[in-house]
C-alpha positions in Angstrom: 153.5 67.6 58.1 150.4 66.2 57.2 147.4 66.5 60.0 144.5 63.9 59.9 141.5 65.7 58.7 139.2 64.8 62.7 142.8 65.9 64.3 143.1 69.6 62.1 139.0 69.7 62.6 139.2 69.7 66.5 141.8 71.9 67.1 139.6 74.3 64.7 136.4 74.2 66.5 138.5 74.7 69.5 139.8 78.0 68.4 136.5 78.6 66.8 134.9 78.0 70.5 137.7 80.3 72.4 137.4 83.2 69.8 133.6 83.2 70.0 133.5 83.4 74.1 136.1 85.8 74.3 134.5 88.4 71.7 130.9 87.3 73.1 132.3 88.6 76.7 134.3 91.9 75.5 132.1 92.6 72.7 131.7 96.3 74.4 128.6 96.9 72.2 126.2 98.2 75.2 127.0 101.2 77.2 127.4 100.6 80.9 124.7 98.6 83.5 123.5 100.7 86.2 121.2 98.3 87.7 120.5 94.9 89.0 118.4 94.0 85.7 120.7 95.5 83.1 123.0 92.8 84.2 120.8 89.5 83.7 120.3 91.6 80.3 123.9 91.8 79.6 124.3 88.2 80.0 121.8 87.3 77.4 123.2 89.5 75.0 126.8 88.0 75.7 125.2 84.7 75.4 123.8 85.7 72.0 126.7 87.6 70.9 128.9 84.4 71.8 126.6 82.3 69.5 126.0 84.5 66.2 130.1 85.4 66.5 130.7 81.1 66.4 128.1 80.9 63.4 129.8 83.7 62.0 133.4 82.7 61.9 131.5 78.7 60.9 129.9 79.9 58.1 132.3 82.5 56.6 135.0 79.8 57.6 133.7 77.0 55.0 132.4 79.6 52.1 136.4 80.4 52.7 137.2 76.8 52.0 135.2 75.6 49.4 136.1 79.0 47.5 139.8 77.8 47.6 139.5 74.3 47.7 137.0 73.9 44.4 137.8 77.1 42.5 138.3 76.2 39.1 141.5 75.0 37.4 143.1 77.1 34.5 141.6 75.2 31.6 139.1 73.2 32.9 136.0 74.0 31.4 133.7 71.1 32.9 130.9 71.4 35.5 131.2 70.1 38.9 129.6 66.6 39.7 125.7 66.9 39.8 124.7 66.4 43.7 121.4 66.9 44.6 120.5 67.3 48.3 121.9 65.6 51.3 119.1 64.1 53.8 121.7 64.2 56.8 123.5 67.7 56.1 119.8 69.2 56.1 118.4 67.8 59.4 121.7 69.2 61.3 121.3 72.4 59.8 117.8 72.7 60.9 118.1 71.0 64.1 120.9 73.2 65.4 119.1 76.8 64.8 115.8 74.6 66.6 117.9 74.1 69.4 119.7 77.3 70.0 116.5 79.4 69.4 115.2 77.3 71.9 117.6 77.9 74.6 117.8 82.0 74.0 113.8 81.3 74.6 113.8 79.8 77.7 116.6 82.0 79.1 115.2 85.4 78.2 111.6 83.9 79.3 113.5 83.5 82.7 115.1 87.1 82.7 112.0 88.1 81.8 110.3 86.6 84.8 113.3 87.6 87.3 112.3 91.5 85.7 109.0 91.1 87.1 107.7 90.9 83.8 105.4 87.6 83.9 102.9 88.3 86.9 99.9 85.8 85.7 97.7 87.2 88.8 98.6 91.0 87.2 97.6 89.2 83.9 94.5 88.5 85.1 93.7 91.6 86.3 94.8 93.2 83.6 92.4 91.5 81.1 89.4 92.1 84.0 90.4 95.8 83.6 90.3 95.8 80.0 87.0 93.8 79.5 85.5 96.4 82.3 87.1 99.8 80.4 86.7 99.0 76.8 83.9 101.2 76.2 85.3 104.0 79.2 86.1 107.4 77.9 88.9 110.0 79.3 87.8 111.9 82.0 88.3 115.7 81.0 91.1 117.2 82.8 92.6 120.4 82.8 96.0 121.4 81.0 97.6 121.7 84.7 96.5 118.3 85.3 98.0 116.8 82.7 101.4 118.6 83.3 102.0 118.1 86.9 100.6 114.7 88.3 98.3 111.5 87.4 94.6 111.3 87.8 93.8 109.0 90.6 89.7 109.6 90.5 89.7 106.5 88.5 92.3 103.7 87.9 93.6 102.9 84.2 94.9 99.4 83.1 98.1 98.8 84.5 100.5 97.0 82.0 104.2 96.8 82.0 107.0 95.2 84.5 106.7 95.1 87.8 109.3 95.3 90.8 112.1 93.1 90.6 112.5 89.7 92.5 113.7 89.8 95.7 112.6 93.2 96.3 108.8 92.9 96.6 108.8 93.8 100.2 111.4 97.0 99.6 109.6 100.3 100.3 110.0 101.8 96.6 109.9 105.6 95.5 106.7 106.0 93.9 107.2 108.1 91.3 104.4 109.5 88.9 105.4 110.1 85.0 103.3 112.1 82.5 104.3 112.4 78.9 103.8 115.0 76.8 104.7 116.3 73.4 108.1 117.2 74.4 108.9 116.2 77.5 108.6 114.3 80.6 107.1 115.4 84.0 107.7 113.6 87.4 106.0 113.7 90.6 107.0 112.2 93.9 103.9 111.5 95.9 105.8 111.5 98.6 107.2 114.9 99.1 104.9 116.7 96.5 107.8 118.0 94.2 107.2 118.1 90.8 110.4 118.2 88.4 111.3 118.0 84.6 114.4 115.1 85.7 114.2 111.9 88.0 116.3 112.2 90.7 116.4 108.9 93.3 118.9 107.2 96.3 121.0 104.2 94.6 119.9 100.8 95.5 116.3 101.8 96.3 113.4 100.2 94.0 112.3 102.7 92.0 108.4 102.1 90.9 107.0 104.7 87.7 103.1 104.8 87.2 102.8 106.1 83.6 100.6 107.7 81.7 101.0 109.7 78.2 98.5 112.7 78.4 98.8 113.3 74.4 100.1 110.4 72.1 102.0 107.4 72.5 105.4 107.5 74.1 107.8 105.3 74.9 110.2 105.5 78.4 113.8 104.0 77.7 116.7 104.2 80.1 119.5 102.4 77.8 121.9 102.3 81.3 118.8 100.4 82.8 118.1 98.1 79.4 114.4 99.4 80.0 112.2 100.3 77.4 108.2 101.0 78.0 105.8 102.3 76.1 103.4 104.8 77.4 99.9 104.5 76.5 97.4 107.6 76.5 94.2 106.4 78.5 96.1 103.1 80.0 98.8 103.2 83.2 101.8 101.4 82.5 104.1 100.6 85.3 108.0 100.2 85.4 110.3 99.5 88.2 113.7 98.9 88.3 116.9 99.4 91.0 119.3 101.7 90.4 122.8 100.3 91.4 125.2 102.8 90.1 125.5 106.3 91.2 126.0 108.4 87.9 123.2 110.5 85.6 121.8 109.0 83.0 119.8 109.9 79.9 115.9 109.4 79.8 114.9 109.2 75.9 111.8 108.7 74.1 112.2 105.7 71.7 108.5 106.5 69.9 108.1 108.7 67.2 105.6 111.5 69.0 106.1 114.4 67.0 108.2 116.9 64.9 110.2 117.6 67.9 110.2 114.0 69.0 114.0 114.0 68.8 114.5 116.3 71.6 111.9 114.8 74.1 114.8 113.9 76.8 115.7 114.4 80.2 118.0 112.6 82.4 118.0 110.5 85.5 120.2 111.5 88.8 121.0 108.3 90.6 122.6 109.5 93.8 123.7 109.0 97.4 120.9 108.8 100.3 122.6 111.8 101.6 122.8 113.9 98.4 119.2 112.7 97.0 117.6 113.9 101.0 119.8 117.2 100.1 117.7 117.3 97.1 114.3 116.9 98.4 115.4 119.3 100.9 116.3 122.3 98.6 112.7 121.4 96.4 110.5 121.1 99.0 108.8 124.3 100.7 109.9 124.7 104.4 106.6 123.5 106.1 107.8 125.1 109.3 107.7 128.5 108.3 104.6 128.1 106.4 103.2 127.8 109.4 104.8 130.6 111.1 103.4 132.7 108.4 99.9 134.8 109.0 98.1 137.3 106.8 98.1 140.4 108.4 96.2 143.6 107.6 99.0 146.5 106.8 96.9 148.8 108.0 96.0 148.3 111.3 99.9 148.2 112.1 101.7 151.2 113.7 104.9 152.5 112.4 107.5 150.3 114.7 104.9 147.2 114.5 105.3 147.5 110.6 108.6 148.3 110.6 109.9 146.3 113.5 110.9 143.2 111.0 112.9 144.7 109.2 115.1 146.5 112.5 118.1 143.9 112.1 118.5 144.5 108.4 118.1 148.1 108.9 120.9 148.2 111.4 119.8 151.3 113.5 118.5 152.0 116.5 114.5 152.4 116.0 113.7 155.6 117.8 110.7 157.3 116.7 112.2 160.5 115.0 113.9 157.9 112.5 110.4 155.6 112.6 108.6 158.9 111.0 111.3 159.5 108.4 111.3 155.8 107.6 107.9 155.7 107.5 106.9 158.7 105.0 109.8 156.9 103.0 107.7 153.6 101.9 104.5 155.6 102.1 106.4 157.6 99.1 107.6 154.6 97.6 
């Protein structure tokens, strides 16, 4: 059965189209998406992945055909006719990368921009910042400082993505992130704890004020396609909305030392019940902080100074068995 050649070169490009969706949808190359961004991320990877796979099978399908069409006859020892260049053939093949690097321009500048990345007002200040600091030195701080929280005397430049459309008017969790050769230290203004993991409710913005109190670092969440690097002297934001209950690991992606490798922690995205059960078992009991009093041990009497202890004691506290208990802790 013979095929016209524009009949056998349409059905091809339309397998060639189907194959290249279908692996550029179940590729399975990224691990999973636990929040809103990591899906508009996805779905410019599949895009991508959908166009190299078609240039792929393109490409390797005509170096396949001219190797088995033109290969050399047994015997024939002559030279293929001398072409030189083809005017037409070189405009498509440089239009066509033109117009698809184009297009994965504009979409990822869009992504971009839905990420809360392109903020020209933030821009603005940003360069303001920068002109006003250039010649600013580090305040000293102490070790403790750098470990356990951010220094808020003085505000750094503040570079990196902001909250993510649609959520602007969302009350976030403000969380504060230090790091240091090895490891990562968070602090939740809002209920004081201070913890070596992030833990935070599912589907709440979550908005990280950075700072690196040694070398460079860089923050990357692959679940969350994130990735920001953290700057000593300079406060780099991130924010991002969990979506996907699950832990997840926290890495650093910038070569900060010999032990570089194990700089990681991980990131507990949980229920608004189990995250308040959380704060709850890291967070001093206020109440009976306030109950407490210092009291001089001296000035108490025998029962007053035993007398908290009667329930755990489990006897009647008469004042024969006061005296013996008495001389006991004096003895002790």
């Amino acid at each position: 059965m013979n095929i016209p050649s524009n009949i056998l070169t349409l059905i091809l490009g339309i397998i060639l189209t189907l194959a290249s969706l279908w692996y550029g949808q179940n590729h399975g190359l990224m691990p999973v998406a636990a929040s809103e961004s990591a899906n508009d991320v996805d779905s410019l990877f599949n895009l991508m992945m959908t166009i190299a796979t078609g240039l792929f099978l393109l490409v390797e399908g005509v170096l396949i055909y001219i190797l088995i069409k033109f290969r050399r006859k047994k015997g024939d020892q002559t030279d293929g006719p001398p072409i030189e260049g083809n005017v037409g053939l070189e405009i498509v093949w440089t239009a066509i990368p033109t117009i698809i690097v184009f297009i994965l321009a504009v979409y990822s500048f869009d992504i971009y921009n839905r990420m809360g990345g392109l903020d020209p007002m933030a821009s603005h200040d940003m360069g303001t910042k920068i002109s006003h600091n250039h010649n600013m030195k580090m305040e000293d701080r102490s070790l403790g400082d750098n470990l356990v929280a951010l220094d808020t005397q003085e505000k750094r430049v503040a570079l990196g993505l902001g909250v993510p459309s649609g959520k602007e008017n969302e009350n976030p969790l403000m969380i504060n992130v230090n790091g240091i050769q090895y490891a990562w230290i968070f602090t939740y203004p809002e209920t004081g704890i201070v913890s070596g993991e992030i833990h935070a409710p599912v589907n709440r913005p979550i908005q990280l004020n950075m700072v690196a109190g040694d070398v460079i670092h860089a923050f990357w969440l692959p679940e969350f396609r994130i990735k920001q690097d953290v700057v000593p002297g300079r406060e780099t934001q991130l924010s991002f909305v969990p979506n996907l209950i699950g832990s997840y690991p926290i890495i650093c992606a910038e070569l900060c030392g010999s032990y570089h490798g194990g700089m990681k922690t991980t990131l507990y995205v949980e229920s608004q019940e189990d995250y308040d059960k959380w704060v709850q078992n890291n967070t001093f009991a206020s109440n009976d902080l306030d109950k407490a009093v210092a009291t001089n041990v001296k000035e108490l009497s025998d029962q007053e100074y035993l007398a908290p202890y009667k329930q755990e004691i489990g006897i009647d506290l008469n004042r024969e068995k006061l005296e013996i208990l008495s001389n006991l802790v004096v003895s002790q």
